[in-house]
N, C-alpha and C positions, 0 to 999 in steps of 0.2 A: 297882149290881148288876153282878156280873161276868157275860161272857156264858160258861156252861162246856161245850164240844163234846168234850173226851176227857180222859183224864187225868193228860195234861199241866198241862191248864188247872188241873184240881180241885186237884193237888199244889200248884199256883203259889199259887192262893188261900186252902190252906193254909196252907203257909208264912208268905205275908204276914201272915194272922191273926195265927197264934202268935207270928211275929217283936214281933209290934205288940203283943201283950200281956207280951210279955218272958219268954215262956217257952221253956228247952231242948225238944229233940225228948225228951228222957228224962221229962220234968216232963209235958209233956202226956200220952206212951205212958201213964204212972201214973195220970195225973189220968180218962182214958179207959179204961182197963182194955184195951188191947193191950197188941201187945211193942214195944219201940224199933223192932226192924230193919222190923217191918208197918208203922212211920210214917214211916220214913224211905225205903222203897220207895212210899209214897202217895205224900209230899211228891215225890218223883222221876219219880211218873208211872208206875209200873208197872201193868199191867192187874192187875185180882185181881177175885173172883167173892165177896169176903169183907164184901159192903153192909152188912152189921149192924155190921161192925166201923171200916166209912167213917161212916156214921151216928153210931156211941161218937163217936170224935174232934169232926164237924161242931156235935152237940151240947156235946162242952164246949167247945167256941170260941165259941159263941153260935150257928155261924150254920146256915140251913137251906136246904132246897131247892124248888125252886118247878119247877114242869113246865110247860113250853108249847109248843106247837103249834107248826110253824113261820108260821101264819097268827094266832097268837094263844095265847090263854088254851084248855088243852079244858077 
């Protein structure tokens, strides 16, 4: 599990996904219903306020997100 504190991180663990499934940034934007340039400013790290459309992509890569405390689980 990757530790993710901005998104920086989130882009990186994106990428790696994708890379590891063998998919272009074009192939996922489609398979996710964004645009190319929204995935390719995720995977980069750009701030955006556009969660539903972080969420499209994390679900079709498989992966999801988990919230925790910094003392734990809330």
């Amino acid at each position: 599990m990757a530790d993710i504190s901005d998104t920086v991180a989130l882009g990186k663990v994106i990428r790696q996904a994708r890379k590891q499934q063998s998919l272009t940034q074009e192939q996922l934007a489609a398979l996710s219903g964004v645009g190319p340039r929204f995935l390719r400013e995720l995977e980069h790290g750009k701030e955006t306020s556009r969660i539903g459309l972080v969420f499209a992509v994390l679900n079709t890569l498989g992966l999801s997100v988990q919230i925790t405390g910094r003392g734990g689980d809330i």
